[in-house]
Chimera marker file (.cmm) of the C-alpha trace (Angstrom):
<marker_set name="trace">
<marker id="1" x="9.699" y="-86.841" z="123.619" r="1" g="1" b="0" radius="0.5"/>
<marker id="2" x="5.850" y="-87.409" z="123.664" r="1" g="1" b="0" radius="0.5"/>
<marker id="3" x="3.921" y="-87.725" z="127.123" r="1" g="1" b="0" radius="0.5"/>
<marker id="4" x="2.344" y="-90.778" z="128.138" r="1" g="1" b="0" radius="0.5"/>
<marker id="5" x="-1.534" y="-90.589" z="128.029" r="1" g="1" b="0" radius="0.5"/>
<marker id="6" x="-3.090" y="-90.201" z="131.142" r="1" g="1" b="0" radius="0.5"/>
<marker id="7" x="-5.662" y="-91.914" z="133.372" r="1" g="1" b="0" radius="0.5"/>
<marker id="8" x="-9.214" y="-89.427" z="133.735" r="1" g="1" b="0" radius="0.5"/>
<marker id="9" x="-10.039" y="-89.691" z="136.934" r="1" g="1" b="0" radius="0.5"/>
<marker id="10" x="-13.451" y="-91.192" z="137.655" r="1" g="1" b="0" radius="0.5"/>
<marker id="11" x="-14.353" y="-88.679" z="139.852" r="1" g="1" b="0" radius="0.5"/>
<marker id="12" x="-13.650" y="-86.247" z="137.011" r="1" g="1" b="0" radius="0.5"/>
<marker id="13" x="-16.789" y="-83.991" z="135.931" r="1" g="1" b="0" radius="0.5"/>
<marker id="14" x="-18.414" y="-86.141" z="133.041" r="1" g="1" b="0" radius="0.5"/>
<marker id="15" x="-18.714" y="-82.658" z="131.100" r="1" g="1" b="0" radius="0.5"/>
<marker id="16" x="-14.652" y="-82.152" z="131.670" r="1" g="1" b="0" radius="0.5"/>
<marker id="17" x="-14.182" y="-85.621" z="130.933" r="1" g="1" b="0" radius="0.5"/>
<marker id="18" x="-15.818" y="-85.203" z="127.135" r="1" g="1" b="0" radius="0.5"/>
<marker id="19" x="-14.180" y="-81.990" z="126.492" r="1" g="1" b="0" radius="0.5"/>
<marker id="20" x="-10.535" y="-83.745" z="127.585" r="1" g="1" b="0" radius="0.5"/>
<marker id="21" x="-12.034" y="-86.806" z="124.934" r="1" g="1" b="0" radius="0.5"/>
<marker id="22" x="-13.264" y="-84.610" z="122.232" r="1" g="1" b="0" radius="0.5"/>
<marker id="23" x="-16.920" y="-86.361" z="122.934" r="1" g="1" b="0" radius="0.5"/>
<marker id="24" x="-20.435" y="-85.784" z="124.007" r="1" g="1" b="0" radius="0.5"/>
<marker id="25" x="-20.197" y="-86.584" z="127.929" r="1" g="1" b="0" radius="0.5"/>
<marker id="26" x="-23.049" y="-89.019" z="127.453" r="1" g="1" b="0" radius="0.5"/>
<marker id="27" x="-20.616" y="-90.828" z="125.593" r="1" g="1" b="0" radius="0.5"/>
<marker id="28" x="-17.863" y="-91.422" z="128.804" r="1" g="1" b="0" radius="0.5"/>
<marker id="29" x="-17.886" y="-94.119" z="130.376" r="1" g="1" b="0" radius="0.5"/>
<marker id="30" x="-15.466" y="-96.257" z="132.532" r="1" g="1" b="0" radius="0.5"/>
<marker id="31" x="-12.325" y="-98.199" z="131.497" r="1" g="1" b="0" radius="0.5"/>
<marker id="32" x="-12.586" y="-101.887" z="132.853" r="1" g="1" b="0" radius="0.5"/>
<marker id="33" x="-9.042" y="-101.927" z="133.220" r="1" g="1" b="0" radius="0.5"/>
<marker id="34" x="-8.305" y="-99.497" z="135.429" r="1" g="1" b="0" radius="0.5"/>
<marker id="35" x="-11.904" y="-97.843" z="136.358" r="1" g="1" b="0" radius="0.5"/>
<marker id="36" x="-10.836" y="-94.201" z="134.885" r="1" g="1" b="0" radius="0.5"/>
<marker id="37" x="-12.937" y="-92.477" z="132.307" r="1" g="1" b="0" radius="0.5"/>
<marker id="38" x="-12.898" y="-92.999" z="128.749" r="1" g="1" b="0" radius="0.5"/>
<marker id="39" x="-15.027" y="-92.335" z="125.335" r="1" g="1" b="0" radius="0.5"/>
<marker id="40" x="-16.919" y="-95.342" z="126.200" r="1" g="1" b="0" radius="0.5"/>
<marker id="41" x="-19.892" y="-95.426" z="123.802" r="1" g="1" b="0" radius="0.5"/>
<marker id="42" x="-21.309" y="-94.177" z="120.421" r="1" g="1" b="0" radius="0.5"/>
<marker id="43" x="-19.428" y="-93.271" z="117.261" r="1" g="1" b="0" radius="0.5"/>
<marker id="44" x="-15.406" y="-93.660" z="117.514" r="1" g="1" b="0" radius="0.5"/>
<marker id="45" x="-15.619" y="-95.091" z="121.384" r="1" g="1" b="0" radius="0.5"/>
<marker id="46" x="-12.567" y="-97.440" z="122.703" r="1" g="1" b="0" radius="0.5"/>
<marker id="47" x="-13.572" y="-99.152" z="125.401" r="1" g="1" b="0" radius="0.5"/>
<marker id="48" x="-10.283" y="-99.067" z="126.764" r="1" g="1" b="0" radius="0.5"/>
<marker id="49" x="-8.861" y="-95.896" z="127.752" r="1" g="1" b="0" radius="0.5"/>
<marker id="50" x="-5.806" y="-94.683" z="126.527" r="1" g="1" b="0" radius="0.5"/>
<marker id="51" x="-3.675" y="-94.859" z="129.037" r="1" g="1" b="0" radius="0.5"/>
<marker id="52" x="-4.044" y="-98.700" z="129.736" r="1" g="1" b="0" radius="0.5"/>
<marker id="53" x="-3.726" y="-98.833" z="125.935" r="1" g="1" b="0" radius="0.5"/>
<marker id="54" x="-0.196" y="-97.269" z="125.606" r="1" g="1" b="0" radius="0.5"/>
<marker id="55" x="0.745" y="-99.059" z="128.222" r="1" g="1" b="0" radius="0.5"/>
<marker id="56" x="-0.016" y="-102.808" z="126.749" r="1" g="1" b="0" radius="0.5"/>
<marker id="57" x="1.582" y="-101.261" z="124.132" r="1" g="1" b="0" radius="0.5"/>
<marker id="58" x="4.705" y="-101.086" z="126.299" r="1" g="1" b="0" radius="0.5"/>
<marker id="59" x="4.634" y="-103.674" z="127.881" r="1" g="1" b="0" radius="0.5"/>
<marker id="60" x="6.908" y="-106.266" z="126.566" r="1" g="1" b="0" radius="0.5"/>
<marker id="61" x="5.238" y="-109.917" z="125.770" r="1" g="1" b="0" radius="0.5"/>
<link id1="1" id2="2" r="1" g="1" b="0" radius="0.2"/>
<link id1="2" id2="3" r="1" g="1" b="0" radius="0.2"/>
<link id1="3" id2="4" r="1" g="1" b="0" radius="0.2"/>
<link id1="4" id2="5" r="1" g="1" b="0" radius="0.2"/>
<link id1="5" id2="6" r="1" g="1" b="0" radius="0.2"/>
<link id1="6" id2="7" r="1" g="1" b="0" radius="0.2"/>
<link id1="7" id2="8" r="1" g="1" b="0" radius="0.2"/>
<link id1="8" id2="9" r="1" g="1" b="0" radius="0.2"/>
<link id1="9" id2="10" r="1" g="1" b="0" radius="0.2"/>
<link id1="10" id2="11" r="1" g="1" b="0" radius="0.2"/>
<link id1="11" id2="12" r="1" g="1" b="0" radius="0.2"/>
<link id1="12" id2="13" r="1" g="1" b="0" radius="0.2"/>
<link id1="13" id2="14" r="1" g="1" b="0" radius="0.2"/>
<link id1="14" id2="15" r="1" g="1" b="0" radius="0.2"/>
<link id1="15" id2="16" r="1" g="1" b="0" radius="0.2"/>
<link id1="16" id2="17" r="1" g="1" b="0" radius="0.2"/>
<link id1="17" id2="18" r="1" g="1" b="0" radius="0.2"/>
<link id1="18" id2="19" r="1" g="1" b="0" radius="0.2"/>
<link id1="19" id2="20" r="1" g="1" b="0" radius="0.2"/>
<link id1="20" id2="21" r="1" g="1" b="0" radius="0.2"/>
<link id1="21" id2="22" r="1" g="1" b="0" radius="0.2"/>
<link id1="22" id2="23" r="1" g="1" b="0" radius="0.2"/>
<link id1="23" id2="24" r="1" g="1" b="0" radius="0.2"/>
<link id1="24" id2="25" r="1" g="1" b="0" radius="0.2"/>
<link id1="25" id2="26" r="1" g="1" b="0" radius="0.2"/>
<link id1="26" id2="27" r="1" g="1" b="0" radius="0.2"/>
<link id1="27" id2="28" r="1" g="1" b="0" radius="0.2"/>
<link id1="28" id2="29" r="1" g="1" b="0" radius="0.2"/>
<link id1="29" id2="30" r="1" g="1" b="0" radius="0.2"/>
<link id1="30" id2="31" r="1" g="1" b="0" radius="0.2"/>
<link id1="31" id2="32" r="1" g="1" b="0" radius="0.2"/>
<link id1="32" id2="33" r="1" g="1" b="0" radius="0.2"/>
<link id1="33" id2="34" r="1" g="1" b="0" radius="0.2"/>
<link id1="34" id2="35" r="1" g="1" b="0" radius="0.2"/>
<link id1="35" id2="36" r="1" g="1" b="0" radius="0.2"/>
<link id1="36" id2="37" r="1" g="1" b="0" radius="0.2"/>
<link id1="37" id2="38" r="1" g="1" b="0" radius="0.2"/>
<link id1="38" id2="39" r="1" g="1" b="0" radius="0.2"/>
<link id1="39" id2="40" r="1" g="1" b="0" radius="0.2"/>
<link id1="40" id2="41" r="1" g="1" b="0" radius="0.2"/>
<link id1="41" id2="42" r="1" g="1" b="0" radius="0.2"/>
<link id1="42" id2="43" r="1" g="1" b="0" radius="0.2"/>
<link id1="43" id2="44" r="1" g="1" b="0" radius="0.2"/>
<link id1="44" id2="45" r="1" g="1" b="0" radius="0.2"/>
<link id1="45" id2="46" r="1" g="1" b="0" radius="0.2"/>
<link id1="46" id2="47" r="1" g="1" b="0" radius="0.2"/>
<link id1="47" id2="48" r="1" g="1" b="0" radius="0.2"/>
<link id1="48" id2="49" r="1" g="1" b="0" radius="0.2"/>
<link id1="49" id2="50" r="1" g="1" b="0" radius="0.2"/>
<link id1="50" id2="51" r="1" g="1" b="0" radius="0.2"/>
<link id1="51" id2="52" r="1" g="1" b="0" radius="0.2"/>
<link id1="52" id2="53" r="1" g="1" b="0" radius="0.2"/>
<link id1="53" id2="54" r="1" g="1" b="0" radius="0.2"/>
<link id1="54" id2="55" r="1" g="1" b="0" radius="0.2"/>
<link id1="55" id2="56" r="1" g="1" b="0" radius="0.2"/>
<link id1="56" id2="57" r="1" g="1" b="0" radius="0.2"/>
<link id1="57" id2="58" r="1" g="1" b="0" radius="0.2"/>
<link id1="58" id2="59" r="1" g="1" b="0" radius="0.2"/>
<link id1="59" id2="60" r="1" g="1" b="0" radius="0.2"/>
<link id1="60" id2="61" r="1" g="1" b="0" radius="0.2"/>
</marker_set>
């Protein structure tokens, strides 16, 4: 079974953040969905973190 992804805490370190993203932490940013921290900007951002990805994903429409 494969876990969930999980919200980054904004108060996460911005340097812990990028290494948890695989990007430069100049590139975090915060998820307008649900405020936590995501690869915001530059080359291969989404805007919207993963978490609130997977779960409009799962969400049934």
């Amino acid at each position: 079974m494969e876990d969930k992804p999980r919200r980054i805490d904004p108060a996460t370190d911005r340097a812990a953040a990028a290494q948890l993203l695989g990007c430069p932490p100049d590139e975090v940013g915060y998820c307008p969905r649900c405020q936590g921290l995501t690869h915001r900007y530059g080359r291969g951002a989404q805007v919207i973190c993963a978490a609130c990805r997977a779960a409009e994903a799962a969400s049934p429409d």
